[in-house]
C-alpha positions in Angstrom: 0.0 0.0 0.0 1.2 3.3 -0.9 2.1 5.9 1.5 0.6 9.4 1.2 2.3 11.8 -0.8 2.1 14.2 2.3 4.4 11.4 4.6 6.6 11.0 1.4 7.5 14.8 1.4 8.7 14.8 4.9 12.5 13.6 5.8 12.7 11.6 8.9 14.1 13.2 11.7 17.9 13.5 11.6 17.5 14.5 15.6 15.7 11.3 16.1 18.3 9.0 14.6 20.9 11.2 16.2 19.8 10.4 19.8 19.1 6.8 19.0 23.0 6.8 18.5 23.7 9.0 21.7 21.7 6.4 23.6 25.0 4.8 23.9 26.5 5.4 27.5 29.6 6.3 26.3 28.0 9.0 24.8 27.8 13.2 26.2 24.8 13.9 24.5 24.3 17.5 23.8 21.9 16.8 20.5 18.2 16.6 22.6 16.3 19.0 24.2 15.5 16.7 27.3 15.4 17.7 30.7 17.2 16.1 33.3 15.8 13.6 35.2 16.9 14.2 38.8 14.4 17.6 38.2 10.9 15.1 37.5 9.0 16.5 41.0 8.2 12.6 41.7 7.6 13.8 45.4 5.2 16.8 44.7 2.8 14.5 42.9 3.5 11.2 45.0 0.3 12.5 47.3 -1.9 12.9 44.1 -0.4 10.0 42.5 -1.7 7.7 45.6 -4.8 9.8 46.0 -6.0 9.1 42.3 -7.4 5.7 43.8 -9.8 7.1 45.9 -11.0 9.6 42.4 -12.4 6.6 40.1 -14.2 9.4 37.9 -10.9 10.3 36.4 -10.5 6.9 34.9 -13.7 7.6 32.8 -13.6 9.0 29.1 -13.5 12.6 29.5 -14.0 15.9 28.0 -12.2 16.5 24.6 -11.2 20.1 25.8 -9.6 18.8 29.1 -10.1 18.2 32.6 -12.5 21.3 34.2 -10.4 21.5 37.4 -7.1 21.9 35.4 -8.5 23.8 32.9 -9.6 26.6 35.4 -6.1 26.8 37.3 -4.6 27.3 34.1 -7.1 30.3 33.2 -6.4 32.1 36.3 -2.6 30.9 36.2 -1.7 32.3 32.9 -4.2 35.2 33.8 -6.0 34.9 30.2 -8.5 37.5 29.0 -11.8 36.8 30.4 -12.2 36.2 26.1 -10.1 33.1 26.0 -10.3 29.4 26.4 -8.2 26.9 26.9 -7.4 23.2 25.7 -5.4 20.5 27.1 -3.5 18.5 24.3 -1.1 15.1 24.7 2.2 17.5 24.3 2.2 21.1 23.1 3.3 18.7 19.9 -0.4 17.8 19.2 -1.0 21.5 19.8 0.5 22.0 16.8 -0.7 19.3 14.6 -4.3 20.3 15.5 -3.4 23.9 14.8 -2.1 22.3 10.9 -4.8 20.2 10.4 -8.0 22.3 11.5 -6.1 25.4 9.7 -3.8 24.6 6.9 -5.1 24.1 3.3 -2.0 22.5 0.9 0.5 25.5 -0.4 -1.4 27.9 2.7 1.7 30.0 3.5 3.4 29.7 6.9 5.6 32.0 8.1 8.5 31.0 10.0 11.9 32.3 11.3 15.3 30.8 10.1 16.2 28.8 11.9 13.1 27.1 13.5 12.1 24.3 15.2 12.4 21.2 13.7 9.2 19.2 14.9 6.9 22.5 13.6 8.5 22.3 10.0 7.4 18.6 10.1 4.1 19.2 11.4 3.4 22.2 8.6 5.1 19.7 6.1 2.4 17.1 6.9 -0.3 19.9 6.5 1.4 20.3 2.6 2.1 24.1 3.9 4.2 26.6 1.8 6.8 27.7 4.4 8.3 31.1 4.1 11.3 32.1 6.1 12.4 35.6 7.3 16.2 36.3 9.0 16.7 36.3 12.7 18.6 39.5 14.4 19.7 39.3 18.2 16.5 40.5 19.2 14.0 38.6 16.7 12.5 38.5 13.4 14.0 40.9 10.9 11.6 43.4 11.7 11.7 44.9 7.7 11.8 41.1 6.4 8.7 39.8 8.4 6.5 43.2 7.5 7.4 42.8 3.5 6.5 39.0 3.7 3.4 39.8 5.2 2.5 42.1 2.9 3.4 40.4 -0.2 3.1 37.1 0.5 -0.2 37.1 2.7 0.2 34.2 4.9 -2.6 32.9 7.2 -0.1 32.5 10.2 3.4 32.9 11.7 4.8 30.6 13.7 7.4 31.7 16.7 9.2 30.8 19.5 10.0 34.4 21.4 11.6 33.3 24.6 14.5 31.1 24.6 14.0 30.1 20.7 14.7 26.9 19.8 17.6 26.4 18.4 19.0 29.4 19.1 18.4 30.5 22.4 17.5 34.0 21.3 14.9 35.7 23.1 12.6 38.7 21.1 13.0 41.9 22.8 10.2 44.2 24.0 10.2 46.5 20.9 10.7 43.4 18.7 7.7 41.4 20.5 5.3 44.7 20.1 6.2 45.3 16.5 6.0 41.9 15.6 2.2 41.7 17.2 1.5 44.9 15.2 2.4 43.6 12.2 0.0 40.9 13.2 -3.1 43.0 13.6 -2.4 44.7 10.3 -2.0 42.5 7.7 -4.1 39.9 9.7 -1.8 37.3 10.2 -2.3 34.8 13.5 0.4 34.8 15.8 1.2 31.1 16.7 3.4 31.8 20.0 5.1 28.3 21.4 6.4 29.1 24.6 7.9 26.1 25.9 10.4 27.7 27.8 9.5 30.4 29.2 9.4 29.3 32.4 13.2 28.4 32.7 14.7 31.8 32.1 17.3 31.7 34.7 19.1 35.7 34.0 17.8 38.9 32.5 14.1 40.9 32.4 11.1 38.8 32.1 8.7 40.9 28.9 5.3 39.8 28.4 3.9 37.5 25.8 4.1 38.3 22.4 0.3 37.7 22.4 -0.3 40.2 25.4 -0.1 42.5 22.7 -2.8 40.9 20.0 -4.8 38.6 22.1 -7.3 38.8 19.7 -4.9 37.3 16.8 -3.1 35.0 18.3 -3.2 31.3 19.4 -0.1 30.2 22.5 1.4 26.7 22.4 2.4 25.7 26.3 4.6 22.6 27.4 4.9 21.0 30.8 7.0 18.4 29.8 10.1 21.3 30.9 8.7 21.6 34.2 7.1 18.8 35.1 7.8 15.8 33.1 7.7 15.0 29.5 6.1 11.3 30.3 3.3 13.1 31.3 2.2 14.3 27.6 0.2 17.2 28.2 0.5 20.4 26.5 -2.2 23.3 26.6 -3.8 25.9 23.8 -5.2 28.8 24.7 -6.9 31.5 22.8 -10.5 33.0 21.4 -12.8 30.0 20.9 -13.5 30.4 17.9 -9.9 30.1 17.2 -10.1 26.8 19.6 -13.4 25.1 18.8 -12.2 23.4 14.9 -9.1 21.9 16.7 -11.5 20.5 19.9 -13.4 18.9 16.4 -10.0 17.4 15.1 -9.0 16.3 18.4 -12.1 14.2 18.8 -11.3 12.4 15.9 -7.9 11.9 16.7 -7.9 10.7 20.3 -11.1 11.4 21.8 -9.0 13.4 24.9 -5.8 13.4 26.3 -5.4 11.3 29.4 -7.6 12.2 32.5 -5.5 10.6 35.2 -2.3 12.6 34.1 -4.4 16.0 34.0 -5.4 15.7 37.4 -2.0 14.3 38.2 -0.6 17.6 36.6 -3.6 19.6 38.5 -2.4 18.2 41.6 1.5 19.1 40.8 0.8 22.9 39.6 -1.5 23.7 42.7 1.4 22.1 45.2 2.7 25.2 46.9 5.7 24.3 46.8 6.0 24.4 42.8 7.7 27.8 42.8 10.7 26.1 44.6 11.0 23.2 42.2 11.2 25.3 39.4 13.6 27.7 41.1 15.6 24.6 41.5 15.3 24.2 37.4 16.3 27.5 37.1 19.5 27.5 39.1 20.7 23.7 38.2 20.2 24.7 34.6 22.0 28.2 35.1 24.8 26.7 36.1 25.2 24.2 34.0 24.8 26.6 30.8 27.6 28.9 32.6 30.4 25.5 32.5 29.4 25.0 29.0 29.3 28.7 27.7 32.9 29.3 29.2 34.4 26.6 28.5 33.6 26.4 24.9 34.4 30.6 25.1 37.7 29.6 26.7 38.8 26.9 24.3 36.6 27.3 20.7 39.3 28.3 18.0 39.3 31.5 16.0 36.0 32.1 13.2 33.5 30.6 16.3 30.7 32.1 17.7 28.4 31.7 20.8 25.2 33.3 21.6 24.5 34.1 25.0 21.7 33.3 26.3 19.2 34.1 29.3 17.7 30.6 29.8 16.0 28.0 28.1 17.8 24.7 26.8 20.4 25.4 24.3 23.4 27.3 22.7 23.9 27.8 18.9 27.3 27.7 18.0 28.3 29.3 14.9 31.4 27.7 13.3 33.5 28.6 10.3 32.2 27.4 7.0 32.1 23.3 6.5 30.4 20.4 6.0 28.4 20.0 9.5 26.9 16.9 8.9 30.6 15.1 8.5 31.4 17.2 11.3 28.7 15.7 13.8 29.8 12.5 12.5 33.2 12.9 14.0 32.4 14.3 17.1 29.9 11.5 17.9 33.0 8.7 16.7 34.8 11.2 19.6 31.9 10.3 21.9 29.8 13.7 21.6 26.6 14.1 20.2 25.3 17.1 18.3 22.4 18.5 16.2 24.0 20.5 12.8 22.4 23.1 11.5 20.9 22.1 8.4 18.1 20.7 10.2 16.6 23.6 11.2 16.1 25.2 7.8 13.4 24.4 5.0 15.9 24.6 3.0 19.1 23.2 4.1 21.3 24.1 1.7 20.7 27.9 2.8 21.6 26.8 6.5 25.0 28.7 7.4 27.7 26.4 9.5 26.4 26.1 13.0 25.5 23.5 15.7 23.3 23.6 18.6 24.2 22.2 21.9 22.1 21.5 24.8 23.5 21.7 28.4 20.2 20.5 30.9 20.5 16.4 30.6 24.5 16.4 31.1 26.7 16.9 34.7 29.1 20.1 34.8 31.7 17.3 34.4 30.6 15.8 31.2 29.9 19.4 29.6 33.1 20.3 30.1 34.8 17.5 28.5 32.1 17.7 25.6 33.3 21.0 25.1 37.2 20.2 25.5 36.1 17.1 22.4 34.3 20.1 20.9 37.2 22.4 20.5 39.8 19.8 20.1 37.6 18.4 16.6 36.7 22.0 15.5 40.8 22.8 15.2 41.4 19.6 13.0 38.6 19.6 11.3 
């Protein structure tokens, strides 16, 4: 039987079959964006966890749109205008794939920056999208790129990760974040804003949402899989319902809900008071593992390299002198390091410039450090 043209379009995952290799033990894996382990709050939802028991209406099919009790927190959490809804998804992933499937139409343009995250280009792929790409600058979209693609190329969304960007680690400035929801509002193009790290900004000014600034035209993609656990597959949407109510009809047909148990187990976690602590714990275990990496590789990294700072998140984007970076990664990991090139990132990969990113949250301050000694030490002879 013939597989649809829409799968036959789509590359498998290189980052996949990267981290099947760094599976290895002998492996410093800096290619996924996983969290570490030791921060999974086992004992802030080992009271919920044992109190599900005594709950048997959580083990009954639920509502498509999520569980009520975690629903509300979240409204009043993320203080959402009084206007917006919200949906629980498996992942912020399905987020996104409901967003493609209740919105895109085949060669519907998409507007995306380059680089982007990998896992949306594959979703938008699926949806048989037309992605269009404008630069990124220190502090965002090119402003003058993003409003002349909007204008001329009239997309129906753009798709963005402001704080902590994956993989870059860039994070949009205030001016950038109003312009861009401007922009928005005036050529009518919906903001998607994935915001899966926004909670683990461990230095610099917290700004507000990109969509504080056009609630009305935007939809936000949120993960707990940072700060809680990733087992736990559960993502939320929030925005207008009307914007909502066409995915809640694709998610029914695509798995009815997403688990009930693990909602109220995440209902349970969120509303622990002491949540704030464990994610301050994130913060500063993640800080100062980002700080060996940085200077290391600052202290070591030959001449033509180039390291974004960064204010949090999961990753660093190392820009390296012109090569072949796929043959590059390929070395490193026969050195026992594991890394994501850049050409992954980009519809296009052959307009991907000579970079790798590198995350530092699932490795000790030992191993990053002798990742980045391997690192520099490769980058010379190669």
């Amino acid at each position: 039987m013939d597989i649809a043209e829409s799968l036959q379009q789509v590359k498998s995952s290189y980052i996949r079959e990267i981290l099947a290799a760094a599976s290895d033990s002998k492996v410093i894996s800096l290619a996924g964006g996983l969290p570490d382990e030791a921060t999974f709050p086992i004992e802030l939802m080992r009271s919920t966890l044992v109190g599900l028991a005594e709950h048997p209406h959580v083990f009954q099919y639920g509502a498509t749109a999520g569980y009520s009790p975690l629903i509300d927190f979240l409204k009043n959490a993320f203080a959402l205008p009084a206007s917006h809804e919200v949906m629980i998804t498996t992942g912020s992933q399905q987020g996104l794939d409901l967003i493609a499937r209740a919105y895109i139409n085949p060669a519907d343009k998409v507007v995306m920056e380059a680089p982007s995250y990998l896992g949306a280009m594959q979703v938008f792929g699926l949806a048989q999208a037309h992605i269009v790409t404008v630069t990124q600058t220190p502090e965002g979209p090119n402003l003058e790129e993003l409003a002349q693609c909007f204008q001329s190329q009239q997309p129906k969304m753009f798709y963005a990760v402001p704080d902590f960007h994956n993989p870059t680690g860039i994070s949009w400035s205030l001016n950038t974040r109003k312009k861009v929801a401007e922009l928005c509002k005036t050529f009518n193009v919906v903001l998607v804003e994935d915001v899966p790290y926004r909670e683990l900004r461990f230095a610099g000014e917290v700004y507000p949402l990109v969509s504080d600034f056009c609630p009305d035209q935007s939809i936000v993609l949120r993960s707990f899989s940072k700060i809680a656990s990733p087992g736990l597959r559960l993502g939320a949407v929030s925005g207008l319902p009307s914007y909502l109510a066409p995915m809640i009809k694709v998610k029914q047909g695509a798995d009815l809900h997403s688990s009930v148990p693990m909602q109220a187990l995440l209902h349970g976690l969120l509303a622990n008071p002491k949540f704030p602590e464990h994610l301050e714990q994130i913060r500063t275990l993640y800080r100062a593992r980002y700080e060996v990496l940085f200077n290391a590789l600052k202290s070591e990294l030959p001449e033509g390299c180039e390291l974004n700072p960064i204010d949090g998140g999961m990753f660093i984007w190392l820009s390296i002198p012109e090569c072949d970076t796929f043959e590059l990664a390929k070395q490193l990991l026969a050195e026992g390091v594991a890394v994501v090139p850049s050409p992954v990132f980009y519809p296009d990969p052959d307009e991907a410039p000579a970079a790798l990113r590198l995350n530092f949250t699932n490795s000790t301050e030992q191993e990053l450090m002798k990742a980045a000694h391997c690192l520099a030490s490769v980058l010379k002879q190669h």
